[in-house]
C-alpha positions in Angstrom: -1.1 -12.7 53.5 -0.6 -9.9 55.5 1.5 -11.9 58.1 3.4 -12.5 55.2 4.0 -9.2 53.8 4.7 -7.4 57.6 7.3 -10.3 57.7 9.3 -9.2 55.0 9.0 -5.6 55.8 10.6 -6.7 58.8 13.4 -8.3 57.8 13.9 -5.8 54.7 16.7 -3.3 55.0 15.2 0.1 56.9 17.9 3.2 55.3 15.7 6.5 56.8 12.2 7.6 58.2 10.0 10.3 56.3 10.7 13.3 57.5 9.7 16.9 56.7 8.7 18.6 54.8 6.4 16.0 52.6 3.5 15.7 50.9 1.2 13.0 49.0 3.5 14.0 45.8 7.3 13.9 47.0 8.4 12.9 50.2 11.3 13.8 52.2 13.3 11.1 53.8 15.5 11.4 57.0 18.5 8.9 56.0 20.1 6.9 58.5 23.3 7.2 59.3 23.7 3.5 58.9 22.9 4.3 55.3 24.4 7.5 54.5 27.3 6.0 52.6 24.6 3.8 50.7 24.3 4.6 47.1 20.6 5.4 47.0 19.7 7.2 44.0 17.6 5.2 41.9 17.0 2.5 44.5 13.0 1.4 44.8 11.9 2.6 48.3 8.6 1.5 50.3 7.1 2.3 53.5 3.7 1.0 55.8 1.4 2.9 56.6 -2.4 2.7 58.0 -5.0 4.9 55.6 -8.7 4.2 56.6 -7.8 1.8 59.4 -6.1 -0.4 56.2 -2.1 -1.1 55.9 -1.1 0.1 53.0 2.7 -0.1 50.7 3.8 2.6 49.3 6.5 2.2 46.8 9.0 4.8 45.0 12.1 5.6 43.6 14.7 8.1 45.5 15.6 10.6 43.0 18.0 12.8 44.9 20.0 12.7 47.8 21.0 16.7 49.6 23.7 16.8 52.4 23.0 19.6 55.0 25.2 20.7 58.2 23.6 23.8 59.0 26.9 24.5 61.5 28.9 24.4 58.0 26.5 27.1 57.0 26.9 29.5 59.4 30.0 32.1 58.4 31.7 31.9 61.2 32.0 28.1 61.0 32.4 29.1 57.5 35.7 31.2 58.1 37.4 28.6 60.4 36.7 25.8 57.8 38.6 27.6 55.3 41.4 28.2 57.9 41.2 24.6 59.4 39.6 22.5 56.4 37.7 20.4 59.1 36.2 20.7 62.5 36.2 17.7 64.8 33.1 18.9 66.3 31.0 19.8 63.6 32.2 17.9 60.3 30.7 15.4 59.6 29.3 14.3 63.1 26.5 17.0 62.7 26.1 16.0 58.7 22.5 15.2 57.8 21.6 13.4 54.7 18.1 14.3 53.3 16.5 11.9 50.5 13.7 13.1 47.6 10.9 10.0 47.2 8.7 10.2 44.7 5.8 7.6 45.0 5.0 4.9 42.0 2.4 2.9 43.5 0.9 2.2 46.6 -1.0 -1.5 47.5 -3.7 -1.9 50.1 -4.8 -4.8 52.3 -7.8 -6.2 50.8 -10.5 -8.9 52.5 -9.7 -11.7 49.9 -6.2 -11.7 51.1 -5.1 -10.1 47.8 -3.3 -6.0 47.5 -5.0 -3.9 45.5 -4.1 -0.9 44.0 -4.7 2.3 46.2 -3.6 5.9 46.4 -1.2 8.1 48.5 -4.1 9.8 50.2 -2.5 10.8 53.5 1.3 11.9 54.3 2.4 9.1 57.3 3.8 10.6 60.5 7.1 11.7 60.5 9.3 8.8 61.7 7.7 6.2 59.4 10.5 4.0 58.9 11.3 3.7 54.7 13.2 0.3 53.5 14.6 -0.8 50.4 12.8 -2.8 48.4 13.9 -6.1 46.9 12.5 -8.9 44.5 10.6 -10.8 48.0 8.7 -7.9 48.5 7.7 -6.6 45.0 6.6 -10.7 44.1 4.6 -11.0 46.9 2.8 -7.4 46.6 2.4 -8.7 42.7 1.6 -12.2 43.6 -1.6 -12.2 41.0 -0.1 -11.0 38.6 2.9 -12.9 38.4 2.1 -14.5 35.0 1.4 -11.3 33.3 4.5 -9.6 34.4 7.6 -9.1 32.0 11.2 -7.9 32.5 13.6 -6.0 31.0 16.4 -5.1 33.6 16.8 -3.9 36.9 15.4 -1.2 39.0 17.9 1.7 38.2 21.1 0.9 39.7 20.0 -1.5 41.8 19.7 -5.4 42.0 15.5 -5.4 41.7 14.0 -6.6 38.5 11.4 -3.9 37.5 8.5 -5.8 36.8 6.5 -4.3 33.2 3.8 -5.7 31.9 3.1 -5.8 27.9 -0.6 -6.3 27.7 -1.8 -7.3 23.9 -4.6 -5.0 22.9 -7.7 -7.3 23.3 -9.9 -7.6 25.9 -9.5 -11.0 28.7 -7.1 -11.3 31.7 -3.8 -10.7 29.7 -5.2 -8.0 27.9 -5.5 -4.4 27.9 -8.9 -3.9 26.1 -7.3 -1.6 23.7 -4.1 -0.7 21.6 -1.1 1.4 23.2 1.2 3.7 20.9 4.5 3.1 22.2 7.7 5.2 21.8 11.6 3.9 22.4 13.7 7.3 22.4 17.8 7.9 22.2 21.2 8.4 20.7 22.9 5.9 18.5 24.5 3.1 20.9 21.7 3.7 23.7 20.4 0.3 23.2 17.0 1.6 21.8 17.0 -1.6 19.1 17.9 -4.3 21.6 14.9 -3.4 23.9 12.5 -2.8 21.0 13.5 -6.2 20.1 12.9 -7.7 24.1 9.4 -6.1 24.2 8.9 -7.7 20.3 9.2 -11.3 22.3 7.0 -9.6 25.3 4.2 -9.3 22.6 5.4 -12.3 20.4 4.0 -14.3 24.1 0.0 -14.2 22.7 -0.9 -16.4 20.0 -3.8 -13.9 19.3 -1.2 -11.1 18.7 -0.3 -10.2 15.6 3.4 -8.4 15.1 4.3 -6.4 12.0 7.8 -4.9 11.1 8.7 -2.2 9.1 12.2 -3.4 8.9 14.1 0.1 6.3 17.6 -0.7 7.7 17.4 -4.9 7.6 18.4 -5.4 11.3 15.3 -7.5 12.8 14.9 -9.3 9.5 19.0 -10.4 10.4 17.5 -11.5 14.0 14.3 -13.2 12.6 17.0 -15.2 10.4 19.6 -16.1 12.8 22.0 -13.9 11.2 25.2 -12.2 12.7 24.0 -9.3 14.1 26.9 -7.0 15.1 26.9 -5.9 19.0 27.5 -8.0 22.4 24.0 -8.3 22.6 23.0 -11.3 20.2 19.7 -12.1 20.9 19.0 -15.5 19.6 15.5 -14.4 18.0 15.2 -17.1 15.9 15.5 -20.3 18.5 13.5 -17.8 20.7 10.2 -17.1 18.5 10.7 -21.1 17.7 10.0 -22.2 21.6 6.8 -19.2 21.9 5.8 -21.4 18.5 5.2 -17.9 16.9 5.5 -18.1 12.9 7.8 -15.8 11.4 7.7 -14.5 7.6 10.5 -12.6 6.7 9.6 -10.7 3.7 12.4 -8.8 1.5 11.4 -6.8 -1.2 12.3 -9.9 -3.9 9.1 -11.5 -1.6 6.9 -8.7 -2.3 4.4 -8.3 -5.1 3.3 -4.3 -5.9 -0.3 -4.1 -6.6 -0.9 -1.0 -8.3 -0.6 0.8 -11.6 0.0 3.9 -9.8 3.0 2.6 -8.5 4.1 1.3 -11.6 4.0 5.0 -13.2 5.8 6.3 -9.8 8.8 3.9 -9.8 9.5 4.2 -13.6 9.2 7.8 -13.2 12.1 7.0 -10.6 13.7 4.8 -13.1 16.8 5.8 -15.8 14.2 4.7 -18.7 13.0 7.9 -19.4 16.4 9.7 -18.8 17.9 7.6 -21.1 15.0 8.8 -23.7 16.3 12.6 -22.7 13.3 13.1 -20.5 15.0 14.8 -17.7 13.1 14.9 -13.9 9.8 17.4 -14.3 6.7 17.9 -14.9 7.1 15.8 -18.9 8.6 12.5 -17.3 5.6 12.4 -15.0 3.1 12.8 -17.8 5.6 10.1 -19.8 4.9 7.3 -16.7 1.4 8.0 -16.4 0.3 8.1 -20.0 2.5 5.0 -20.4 0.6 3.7 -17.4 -2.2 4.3 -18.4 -2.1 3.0 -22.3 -0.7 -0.4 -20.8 -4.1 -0.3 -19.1 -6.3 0.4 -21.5 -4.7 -2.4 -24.0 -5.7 -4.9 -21.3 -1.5 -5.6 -20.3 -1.5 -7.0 -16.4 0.6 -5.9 -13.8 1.8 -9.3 -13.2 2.8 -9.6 -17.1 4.9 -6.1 -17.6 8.2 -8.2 -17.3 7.1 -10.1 -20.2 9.0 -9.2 -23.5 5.2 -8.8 -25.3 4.5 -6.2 -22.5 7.6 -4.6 -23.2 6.9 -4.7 -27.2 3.7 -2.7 -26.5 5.0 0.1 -24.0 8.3 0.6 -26.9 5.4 0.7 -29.2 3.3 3.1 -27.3 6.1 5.2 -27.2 7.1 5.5 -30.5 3.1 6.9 -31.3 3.3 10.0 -31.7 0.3 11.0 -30.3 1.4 9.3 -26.7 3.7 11.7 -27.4 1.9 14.7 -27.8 0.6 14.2 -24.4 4.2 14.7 -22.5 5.7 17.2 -25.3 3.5 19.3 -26.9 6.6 21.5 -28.9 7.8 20.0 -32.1 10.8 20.5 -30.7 11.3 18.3 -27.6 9.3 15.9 -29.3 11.8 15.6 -32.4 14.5 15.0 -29.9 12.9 12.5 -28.1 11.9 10.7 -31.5 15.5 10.6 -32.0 16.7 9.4 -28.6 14.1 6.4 -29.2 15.2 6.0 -32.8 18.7 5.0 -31.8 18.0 3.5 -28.6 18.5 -0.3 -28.8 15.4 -2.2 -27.5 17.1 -5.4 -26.1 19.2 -3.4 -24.1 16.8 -0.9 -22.4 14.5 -4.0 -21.7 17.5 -6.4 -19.9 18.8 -2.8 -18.3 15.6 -1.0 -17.7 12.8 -2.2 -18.4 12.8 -5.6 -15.7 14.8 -4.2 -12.9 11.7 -2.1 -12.2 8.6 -4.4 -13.8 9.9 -7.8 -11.7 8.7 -6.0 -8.9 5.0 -6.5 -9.9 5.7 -10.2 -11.0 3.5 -12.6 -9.1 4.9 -16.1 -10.2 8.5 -15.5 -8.1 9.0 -18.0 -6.1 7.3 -17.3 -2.4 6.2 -14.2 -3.6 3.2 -12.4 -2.3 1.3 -9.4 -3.0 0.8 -6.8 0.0 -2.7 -7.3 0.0 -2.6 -11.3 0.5 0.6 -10.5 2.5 -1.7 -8.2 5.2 -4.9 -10.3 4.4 -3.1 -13.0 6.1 -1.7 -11.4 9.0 -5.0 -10.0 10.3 -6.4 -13.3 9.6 -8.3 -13.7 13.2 -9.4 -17.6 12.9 -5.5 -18.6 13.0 -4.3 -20.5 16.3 -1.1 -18.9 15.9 -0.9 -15.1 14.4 2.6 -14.5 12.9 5.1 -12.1 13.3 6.1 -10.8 9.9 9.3 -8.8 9.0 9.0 -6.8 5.9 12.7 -5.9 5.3 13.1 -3.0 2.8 17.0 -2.5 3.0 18.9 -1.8 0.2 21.1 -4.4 1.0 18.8 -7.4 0.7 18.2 -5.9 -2.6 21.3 -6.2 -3.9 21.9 -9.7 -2.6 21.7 -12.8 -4.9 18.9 -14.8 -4.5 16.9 -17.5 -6.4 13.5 -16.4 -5.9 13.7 -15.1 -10.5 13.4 -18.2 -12.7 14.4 -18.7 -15.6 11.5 -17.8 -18.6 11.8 -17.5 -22.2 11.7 -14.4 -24.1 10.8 -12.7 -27.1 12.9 -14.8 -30.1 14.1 -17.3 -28.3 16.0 -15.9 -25.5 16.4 -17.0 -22.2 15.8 -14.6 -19.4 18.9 -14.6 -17.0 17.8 -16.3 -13.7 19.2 -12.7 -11.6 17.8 -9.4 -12.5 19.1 -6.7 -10.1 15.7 -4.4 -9.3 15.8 -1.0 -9.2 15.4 0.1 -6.0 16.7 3.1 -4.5 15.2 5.7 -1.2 12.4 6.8 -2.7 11.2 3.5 -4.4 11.6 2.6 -0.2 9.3 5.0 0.7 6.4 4.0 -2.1 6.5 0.3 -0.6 6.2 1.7 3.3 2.8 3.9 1.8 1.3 1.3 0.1 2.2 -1.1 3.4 1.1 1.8 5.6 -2.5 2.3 3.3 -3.1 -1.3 4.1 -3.0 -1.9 7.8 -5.2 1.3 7.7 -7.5 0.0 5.4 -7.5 -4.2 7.0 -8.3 -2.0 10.2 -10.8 0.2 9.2 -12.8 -2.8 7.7 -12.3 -4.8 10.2 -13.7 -2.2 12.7 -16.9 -2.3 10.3 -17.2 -5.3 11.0 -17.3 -5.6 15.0 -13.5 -6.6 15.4 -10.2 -5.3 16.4 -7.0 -6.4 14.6 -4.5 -7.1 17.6 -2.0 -5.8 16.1 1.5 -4.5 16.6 3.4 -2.4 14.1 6.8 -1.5 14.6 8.4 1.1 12.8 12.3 1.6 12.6 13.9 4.8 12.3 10.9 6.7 12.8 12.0 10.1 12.4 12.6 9.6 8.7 9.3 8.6 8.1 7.0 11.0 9.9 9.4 14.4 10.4 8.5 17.4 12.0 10.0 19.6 9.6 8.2 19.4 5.8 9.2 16.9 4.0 11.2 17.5 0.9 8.3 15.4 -2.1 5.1 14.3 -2.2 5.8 10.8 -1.5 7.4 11.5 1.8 4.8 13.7 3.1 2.4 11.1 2.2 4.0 8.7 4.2 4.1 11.2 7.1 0.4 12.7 7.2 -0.8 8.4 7.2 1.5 7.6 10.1 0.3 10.6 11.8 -3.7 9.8 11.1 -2.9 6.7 12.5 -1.5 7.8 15.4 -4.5 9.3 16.1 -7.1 6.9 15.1 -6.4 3.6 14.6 -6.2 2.9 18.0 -9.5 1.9 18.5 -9.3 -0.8 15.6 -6.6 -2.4 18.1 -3.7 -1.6 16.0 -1.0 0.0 18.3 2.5 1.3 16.8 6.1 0.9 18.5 8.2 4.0 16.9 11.8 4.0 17.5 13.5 6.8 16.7 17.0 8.7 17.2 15.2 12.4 18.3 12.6 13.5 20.0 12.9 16.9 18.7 12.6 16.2 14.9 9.8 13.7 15.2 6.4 15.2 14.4 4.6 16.3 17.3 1.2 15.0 16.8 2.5 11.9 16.9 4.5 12.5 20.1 1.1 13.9 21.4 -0.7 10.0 20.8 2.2 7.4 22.6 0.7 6.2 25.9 4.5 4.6 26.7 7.6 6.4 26.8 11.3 4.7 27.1 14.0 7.4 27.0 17.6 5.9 26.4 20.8 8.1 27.0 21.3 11.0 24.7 18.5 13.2 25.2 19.6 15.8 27.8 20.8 18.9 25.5 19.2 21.5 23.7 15.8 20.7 22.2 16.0 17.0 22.9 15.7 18.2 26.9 13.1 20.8 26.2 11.1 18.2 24.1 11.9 15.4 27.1 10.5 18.2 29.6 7.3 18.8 27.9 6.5 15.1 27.6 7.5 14.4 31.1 5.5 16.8 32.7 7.9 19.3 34.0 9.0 16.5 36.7 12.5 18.3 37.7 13.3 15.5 40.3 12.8 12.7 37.3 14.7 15.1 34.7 17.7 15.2 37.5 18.0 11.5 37.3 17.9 10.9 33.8 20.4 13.5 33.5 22.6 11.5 35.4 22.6 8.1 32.9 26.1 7.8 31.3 27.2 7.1 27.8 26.9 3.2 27.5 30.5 3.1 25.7 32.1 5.4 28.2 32.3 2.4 30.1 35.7 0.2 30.3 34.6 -2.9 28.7 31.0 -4.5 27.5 30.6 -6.4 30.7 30.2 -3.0 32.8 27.9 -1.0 30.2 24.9 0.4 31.6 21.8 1.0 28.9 19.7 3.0 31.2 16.2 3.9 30.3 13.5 6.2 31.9 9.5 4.8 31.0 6.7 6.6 31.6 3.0 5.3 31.3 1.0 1.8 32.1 3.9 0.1 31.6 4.4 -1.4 35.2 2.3 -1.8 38.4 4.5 -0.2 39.8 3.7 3.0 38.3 -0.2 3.5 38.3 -0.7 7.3 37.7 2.6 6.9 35.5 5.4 8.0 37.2 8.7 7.9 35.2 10.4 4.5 36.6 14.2 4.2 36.0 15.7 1.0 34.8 19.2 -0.8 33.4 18.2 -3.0 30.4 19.6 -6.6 30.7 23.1 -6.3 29.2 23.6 -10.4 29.1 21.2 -12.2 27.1 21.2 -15.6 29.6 19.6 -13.4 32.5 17.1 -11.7 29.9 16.1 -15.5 28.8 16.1 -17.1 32.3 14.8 -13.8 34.4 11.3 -14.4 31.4 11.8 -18.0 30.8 12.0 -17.8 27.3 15.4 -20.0 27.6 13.8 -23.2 27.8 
């Protein structure tokens, strides 16, 4: 082993010695001038070194490169460069080209001819010769853990994979004995979606995993289908998920079966039908839904029955009481007016135009339809050889699309219900169906906890920012939403349910949750303003890591899709190459044949 290793350092590229000043944190480098015109920012680095009469491999990423001349910096020399532009004798010749190393991970020789993690303990002599590392060297330092390793690109403007590793949150070999919070950070076009979809098939890898997607824009359901997806990179999800043999549900919201009256009252609050009855937004619409709610209940009518015409018949009934309407208009008044409105409405119409749009949601005999509860009780199921990964895909668009999930039933006098009714569905009836998801992956995890388990679980959340602000958000429903995502941030770690958010800011997503992620990818976009002061705080204050990722370019400045560079900077046990979590720098994949062949997931 270690004849092997020494005979790769030797015949890896040597570009400087360590020089001084260093220390166990950053290093100086001494570059030589073989290498000077080398572009080494970015590049992975390692040395060898003995520490406790062991040889040890240090490995890091050059972060900065300084040219000095210290003639050029003297103001005489200073006045004749000016006059000459160049001196034979001095320019150039006496130029010195110092690098910045900052150390990732160091490997130590080990009895059981195996490297083992190890520390930076001691700062090797000055003169230490420093190479550039290459895909030889890193394998064989990873050599045990080759199975477990996963890529998504190259080490940071270089030709080295950067070897990650996506652990599921169980314990055994492959696992990481607990759940991870992980974050995916940057601008529109930074390629944030594309890798949140690479480390979905990194995770989609364990049959024991489960994988849950809150999908509010549509664009992994598209993938999970085999939809045109628009971009260059066109991950074939489908075919992909199909060779792992990892089940897929794609659920849209025509799939989906609401479970609770409370819900009921909130969407037809929501709804035109009681602004079409003159009761405008307020405090009296809200009592209207409730009540309604509420009478429906006690007159033993089932969710799954409100899209019936008899359920119907009862609610216009209820209405027209007036002591239901006491309840939401107490003045004479109001009340009159409303008894007028409901006098003239016609009831055929408000039932086809708004009475079903917002009762088939709670309809359980669709076709393939499933309530949330079954839907989650399902996914956490732990006895299954194969754990799925299930989209829930709450876009308005699927909404709106025509499907044949409604069948035809008959109605009150003979009528035939048309086989399409649009459902009401707008951005706040959105936000009710991500609570009531969100209130039961808490509640499947806190029972299963009770009961000596963990869950295994992966939920990814799109557009996070929207959901869990910093800033307060503007009704109840979204700060509900908000204050669950951020208590499980915080605690339903330890039921083995981890969350992937992926948001556009840093800045306007709420810090606690910030505070909670373990794993860090930053994407282009995030070096003004409060996005850098916010990217400071979570990197530590690093300057020499900071400098770097200021340097990533816009991925459409480039001339055409082949040259685009999606840069990202990760921090946290992502790699093991980064043990006390040193931000490593990395250019995502940007053809999907070397993302499939690099991970075998093309066969």
């Amino acid at each position: 082993m270690k004849d092997t290793i020494d005979h790769l350092v030797n015949q890896a590229e040597r570009i400087g010695v360590i020089g001084s000043p260093s220390s166990t944190s950053e290093l100086t480098l001494d570059i030589l001038g073989t290498a000077a015109a080398k572009k080494l920012v970015g590049e992975l680095a390692f040395f060898r070194y003995v520490q406790d009469g062991q040889a040890h491999y240090a490995l890091g990423q050059i972060t900065e490169i300084k040219l000095r001349n210290v003639w050029h910096e003297d103001p005489t020399m200073r006045s004749l460069v000016r006059q000459r532009g160049r001196i034979d004798a001095v320019s150039e010749r006496q130029d010195t080209h110092l690098g910045e190393m900052v150390i990732s991970a160091v490997f130590s020789t080990s009895s059981n001819y195996s490297y083992r993690p190890s520390i930076l303990g001691t700062v090797p002599s000055t003169g230490t010769p420093v190479y550039l590392a290459n895909d030889t060297v890193i394998q064989e330092l990873l050599s045990l853990y080759r199975d477990q390793l996963f890529y998504l690109g190259h080490v940071y403007g270089s030709t080295p994979l950067l070897p990650l590793w996506f652990k599921h949150f169980d314990s055994g070999p492959e696992g990481a004995g607990e759940a991870y919070h992980l974050g995916i950070f940057g601008k529109t076009g930074s390629g944030k979606s594309v890798l949140a979809k690479m480390i979905l098939l990194a995770y989609a890898r364990y049959p024991m995993m489960a994988l849950l997607v809150i999908d509010p824009q549509g664009e992994f359901s598209k993938e999970a289908r085999g939809e045109t997806v628009p971009g260059e990179f066109r991950l074939p999800m489908q075919k992909i998920l199909s060779g792992l043999r990892k089940p897929v549900q794609v659920h849209g919201v025509r799939d989906l079966v609401l479970d609770r009256w409370e819900l009921f009252a909130q969407i037809l609050y929501e709804s035109p039908f009681f602004e079409q009855l003159s009761i405008p937004k307020g405090e009296n619409r809200q009592l209207a839904a409730n009540t309604l709610a509420d009478r429906l209940q006690r007159a033993k009518v089932m969710l799954r029955d409100l899209h019936t015409r008899q359920a119907f018949e009862r609610a216009w009934e209820l209405l027209g009481d007036e002591n239901v309407q006491k309840v939401f208009y107490r003045a004479d008044g109001p009340r009159a007016r409303f008894q007028s409105m409901y006098d003239q409405a016609d009831p055929d119409f408000f039932f086809a135009n708004y009475w079903l749009p917002v009762t088939q949601l709670f309809r359980e005999d669709r076709r393939d339809a499933k309530k949330v509860e079954q839907l989650l009780t399902n996914m956490f199921d732990p006895d299954q050889a194969q754990r799925p990964l299930v989209i829930i895909d709450l876009s308005i668009e699927q909404v709106t699309q025509a499907t044949n999930s409604i069948n035809a039933l008959p109605l009150f006098g003979g009528q035939t219900q048309p086989q399409e009714t649009p459902l009401f569905w707008n951005e706040m009836i959105q936000a009710l169906v991500i609570r009531r998801l969100l209130e039961g992956i808490r509640t499947a995890a806190e029972i299963a906890y009770k009961k000596g388990r963990t869950l295994n679980t992966l939920v990814l959340i799109d557009e996070a920012h929207r959901l869990a602000p910093r800033e307060e958000p503007e009704n109840d429903e979204k700060k509900a939403i908000r204050g669950i995502l951020i208590d499980a941030a915080r605690t339903t770690r330890k039921y083995g349910v981890g969350w992937l958010f992926i948001s556009q800011t840093l800045s306007s997503l709420h810090r606690e949750i910030l505070d909670q992620l373990r794993i860090f990818f930053f994407g282009f976009g995030l070096s003004m303003g409060a996005e850098f002061k916010a990217l400071s705080e979570l990197v530590g204050g690093r300057s020499k890591a900071l400098d770097l990722y200021q340097l990533f370019r816009d991925p459409h400045s480039s001339f055409d899709s082949t040259s685009r560079e999606y840069s990202f900077m990760t921090t946290g046990p992502v790699s093991p190459l980064s043990f006390a979590g040193t931000p490593l720098f990395f250019n995502a994949f940007n053809t999907v044949e070397e993302f499939l062949k690099v991970n075998h997931l093309d066969s």
